[in-house]
C-alpha positions in Angstrom: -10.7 -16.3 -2.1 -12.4 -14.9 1.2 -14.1 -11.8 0.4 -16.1 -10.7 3.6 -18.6 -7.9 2.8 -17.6 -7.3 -0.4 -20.5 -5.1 -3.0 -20.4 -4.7 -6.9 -18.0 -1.9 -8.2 -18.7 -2.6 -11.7 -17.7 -4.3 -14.5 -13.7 -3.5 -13.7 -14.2 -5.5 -10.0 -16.8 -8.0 -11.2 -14.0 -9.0 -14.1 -11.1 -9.0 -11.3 -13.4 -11.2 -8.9 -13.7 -13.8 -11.7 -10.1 -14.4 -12.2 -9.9 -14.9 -9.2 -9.8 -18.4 -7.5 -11.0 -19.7 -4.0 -7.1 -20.4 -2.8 -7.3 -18.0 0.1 -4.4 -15.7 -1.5 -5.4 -12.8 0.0 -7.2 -12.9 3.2 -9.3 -9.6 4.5 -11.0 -9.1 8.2 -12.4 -5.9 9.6 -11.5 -4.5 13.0 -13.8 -2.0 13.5 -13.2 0.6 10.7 -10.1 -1.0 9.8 -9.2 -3.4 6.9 -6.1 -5.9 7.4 -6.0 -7.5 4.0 -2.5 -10.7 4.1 -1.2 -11.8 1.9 -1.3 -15.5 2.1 0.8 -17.5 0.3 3.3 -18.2 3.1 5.4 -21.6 1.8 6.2 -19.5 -0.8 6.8 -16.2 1.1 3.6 -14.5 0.0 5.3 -14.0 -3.8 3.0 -11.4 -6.3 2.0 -13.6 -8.5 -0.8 -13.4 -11.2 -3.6 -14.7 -9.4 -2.7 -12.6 -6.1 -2.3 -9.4 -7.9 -5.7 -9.8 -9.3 -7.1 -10.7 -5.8 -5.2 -8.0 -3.8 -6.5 -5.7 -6.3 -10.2 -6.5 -6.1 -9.6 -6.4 -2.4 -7.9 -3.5 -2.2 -10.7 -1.8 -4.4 -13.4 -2.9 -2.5 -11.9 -1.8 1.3 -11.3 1.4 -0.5 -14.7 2.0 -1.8 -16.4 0.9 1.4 -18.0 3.5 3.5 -17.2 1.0 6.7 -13.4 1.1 6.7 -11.4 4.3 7.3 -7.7 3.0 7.2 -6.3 -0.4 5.7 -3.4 -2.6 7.0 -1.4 -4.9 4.7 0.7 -7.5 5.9 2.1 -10.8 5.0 0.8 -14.0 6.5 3.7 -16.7 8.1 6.2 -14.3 9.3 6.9 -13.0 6.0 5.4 -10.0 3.9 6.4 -10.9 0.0 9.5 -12.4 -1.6 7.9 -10.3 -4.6 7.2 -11.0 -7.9 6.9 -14.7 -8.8 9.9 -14.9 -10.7 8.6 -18.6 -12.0 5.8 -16.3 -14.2 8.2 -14.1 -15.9 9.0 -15.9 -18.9 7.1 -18.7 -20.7 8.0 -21.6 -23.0 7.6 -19.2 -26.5 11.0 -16.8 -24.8 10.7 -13.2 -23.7 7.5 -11.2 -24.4 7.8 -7.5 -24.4 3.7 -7.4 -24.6 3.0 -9.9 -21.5 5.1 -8.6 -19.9 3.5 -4.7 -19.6 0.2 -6.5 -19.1 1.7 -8.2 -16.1 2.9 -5.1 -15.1 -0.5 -3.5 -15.3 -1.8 -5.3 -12.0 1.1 -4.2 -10.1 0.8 -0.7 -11.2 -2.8 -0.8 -9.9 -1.6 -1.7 -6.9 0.5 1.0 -6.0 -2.1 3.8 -7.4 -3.9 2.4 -4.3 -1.9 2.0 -1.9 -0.3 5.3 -2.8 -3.1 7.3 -4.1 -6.2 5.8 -3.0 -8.3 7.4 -0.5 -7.8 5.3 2.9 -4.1 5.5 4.9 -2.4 2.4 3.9 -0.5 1.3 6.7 2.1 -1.6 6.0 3.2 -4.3 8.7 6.5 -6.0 7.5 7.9 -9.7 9.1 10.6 -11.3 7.2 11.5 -10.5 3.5 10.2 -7.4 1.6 11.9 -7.6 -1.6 11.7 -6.7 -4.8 7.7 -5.9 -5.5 7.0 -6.2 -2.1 9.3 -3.6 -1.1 7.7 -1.3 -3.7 4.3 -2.0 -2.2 5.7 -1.5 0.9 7.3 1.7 0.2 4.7 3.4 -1.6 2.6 3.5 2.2 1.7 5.9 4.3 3.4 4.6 7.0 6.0 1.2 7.5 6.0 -1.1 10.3 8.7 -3.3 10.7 9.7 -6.2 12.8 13.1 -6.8 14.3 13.3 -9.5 11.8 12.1 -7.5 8.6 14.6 -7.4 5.6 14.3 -5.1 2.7 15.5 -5.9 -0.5 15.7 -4.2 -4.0 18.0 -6.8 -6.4 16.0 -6.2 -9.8 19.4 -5.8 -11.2 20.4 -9.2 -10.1 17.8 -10.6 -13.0 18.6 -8.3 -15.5 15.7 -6.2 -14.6 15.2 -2.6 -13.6 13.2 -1.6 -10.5 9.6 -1.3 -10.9 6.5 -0.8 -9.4 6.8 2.6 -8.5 9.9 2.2 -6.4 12.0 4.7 -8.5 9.8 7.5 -7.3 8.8 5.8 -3.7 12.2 5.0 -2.4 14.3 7.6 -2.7 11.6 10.0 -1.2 11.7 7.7 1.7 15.8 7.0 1.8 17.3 9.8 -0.1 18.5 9.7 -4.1 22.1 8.7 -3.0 21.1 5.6 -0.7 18.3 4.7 -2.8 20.8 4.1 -5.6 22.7 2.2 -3.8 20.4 -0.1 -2.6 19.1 -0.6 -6.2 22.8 -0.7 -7.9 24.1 -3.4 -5.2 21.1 -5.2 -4.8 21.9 -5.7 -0.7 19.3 -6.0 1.7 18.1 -3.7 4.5 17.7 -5.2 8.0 15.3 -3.7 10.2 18.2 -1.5 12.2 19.5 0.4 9.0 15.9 0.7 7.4 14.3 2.4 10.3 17.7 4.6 10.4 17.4 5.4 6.8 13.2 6.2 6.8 12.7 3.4 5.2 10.9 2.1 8.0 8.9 4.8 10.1 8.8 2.1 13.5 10.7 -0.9 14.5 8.9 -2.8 16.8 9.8 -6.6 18.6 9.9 -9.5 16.0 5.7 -10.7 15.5 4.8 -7.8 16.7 4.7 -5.4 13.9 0.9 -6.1 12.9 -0.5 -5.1 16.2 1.6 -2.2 16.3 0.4 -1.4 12.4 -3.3 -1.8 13.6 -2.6 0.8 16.4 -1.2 3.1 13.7 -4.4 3.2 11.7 -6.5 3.6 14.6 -5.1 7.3 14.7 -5.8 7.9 11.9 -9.9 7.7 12.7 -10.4 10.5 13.9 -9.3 12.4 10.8 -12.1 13.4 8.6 -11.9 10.6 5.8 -12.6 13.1 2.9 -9.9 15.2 4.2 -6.8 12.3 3.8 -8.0 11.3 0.4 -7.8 14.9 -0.5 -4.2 14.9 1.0 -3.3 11.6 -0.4 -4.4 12.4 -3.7 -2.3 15.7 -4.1 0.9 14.1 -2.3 1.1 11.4 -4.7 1.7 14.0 -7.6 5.5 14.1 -5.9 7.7 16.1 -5.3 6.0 19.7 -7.3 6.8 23.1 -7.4 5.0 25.5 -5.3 2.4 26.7 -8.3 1.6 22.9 -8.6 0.7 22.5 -4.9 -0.9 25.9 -4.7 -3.4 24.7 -7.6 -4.2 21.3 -6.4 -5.4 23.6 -3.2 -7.4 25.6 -5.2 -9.2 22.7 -6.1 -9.6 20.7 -3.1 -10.2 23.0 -0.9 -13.8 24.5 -2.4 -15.1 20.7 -2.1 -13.7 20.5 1.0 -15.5 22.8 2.6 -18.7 22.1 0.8 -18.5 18.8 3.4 -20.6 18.1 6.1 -17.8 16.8 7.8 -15.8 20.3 7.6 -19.0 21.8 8.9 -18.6 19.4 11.7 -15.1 19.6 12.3 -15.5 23.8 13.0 -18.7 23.2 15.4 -16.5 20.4 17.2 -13.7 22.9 17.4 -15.7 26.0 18.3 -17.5 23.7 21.0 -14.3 22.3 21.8 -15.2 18.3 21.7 -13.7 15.7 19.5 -15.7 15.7 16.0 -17.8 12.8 14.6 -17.1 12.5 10.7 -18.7 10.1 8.6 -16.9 10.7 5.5 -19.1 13.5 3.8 
């Protein structure tokens, strides 16, 4: 596994870093404040296996923790972004397993609490398949990027399975409740046309070129006081709330908020009209 700059979270990271092996699953490299963290298992499209849940998670953990990196892209590595769960894992000699099977579940969950709660903008960059897992993943972003060639996919039902991950919340915020059903009843695939149309997809972009444009994405979001997205990020992944519900989550944001240096920064930039300098406190 290639962890570049990685510190000591605790016991929860130190436990995820051992199960990890040195296989290169999940690849992460700064660009400036940004993360891009692939998924690497390309001869098998990138599938969500055990050992690359536990690696994305201690990866994802540590670029969200780090004071260094302000926004995160995740992409797939060969063209591809994940086939999804490794379907080869889901059973084992003994016969179904109602236990295993919520502890394999427990990674994935993990997962999506970052990538849809944690405090960076998770920007996703999609080439080839997203299915299944990787759709949820996908899904649960801040913002998609696809490429001309991306397919989206959602056949749980095809295996006997519902869909998981968070995908019954995350897609049909992003599709609608009518097209989100269908896409789960049917188990047909999205191409990269019909998924931008939908929302599924907030850009299409040339084929290959959906990680640069994914990288450009995040760069916008530097300039936004860091404190300030997790805040938002934190209350929007509550979901869809009545207006009590969103009125106290303000109530208790916005005090800490404006405790901040980078609030007090944000007003003298304004009132001196120059672009602010935050640095996430």
């Amino acid at each position: 596994m290639r962890f570049r700059g990685i510190s000591s979270h605790g016991r929860y990271l130190e436990r995820l870093l051992e199960m990890a092996d040195d296989s290169d699953l999940v690849l992460v490299e700064r660009r400036d404040a940004i993360a891009v963290v692939t998924l690497n298992e390309p001869q098998r499209m990138n599938p969500l296996g055990d050992q690359m849940r536990h690696a994305l998670i201690a990866i994802m953990e540590n670029e969200m923790a780090s004071p260094d990196v302000h926004a995160i892209v995740l992409t797939g590595a060969g063209g591809q972004f994940s086939a999804g769960a490794d379907v080869r894992q889901m059973r084992t000699d003994q016969g179904p397993d109602p236990a295993r099977s919520r502890r394999r579940l427990e990674p994935l969950h993990r997962i999506v609490r970052l990538v849809a709660g944690g405090p960076k903008p998770v920007v996703v960059a999609v080439e080839g398949v997203a299915f299944g897992a990787g759709l949820s993943i996908a899904a649960a972003s801040d913002f998609l990027v696809c490429g001309a060639s991306a397919r989206f996919g959602a056949a749980f039902g095809k295996i006997g399975l519902t869909a998981d991950c968070g995908l019954l919340w995350s897609l049909p915020q992003r599709i609608g409740l009518a097209r989100a059903k269908n896409m789960m009843f049917t188990g047909q695939p999205l191409l990269a046309d019909q998924a931008f149309d939908f929302g599924l997809a907030d850009r299409k972009v040339e084929a290959g070129k959906a990680l640069e444009s994914a990288i450009d994405k995040a760069r916008e979001y530097l300039d936004t006081a860091p404190l300030s997205i997790a805040a938002i990020k934190s209350g929007l992944a509550l979901g869809p709330a009545d207006l009590e519900n969103a009125l106290q989550i303000e109530r208790e944001q916005q005090p800490m908020l404006s405790m901040t240096l980078d609030h007090d920064e944000g007003r003298k930039a304004f009132l001196e009209k120059r672009k602010p300098v935050f640095i996430g406190r």
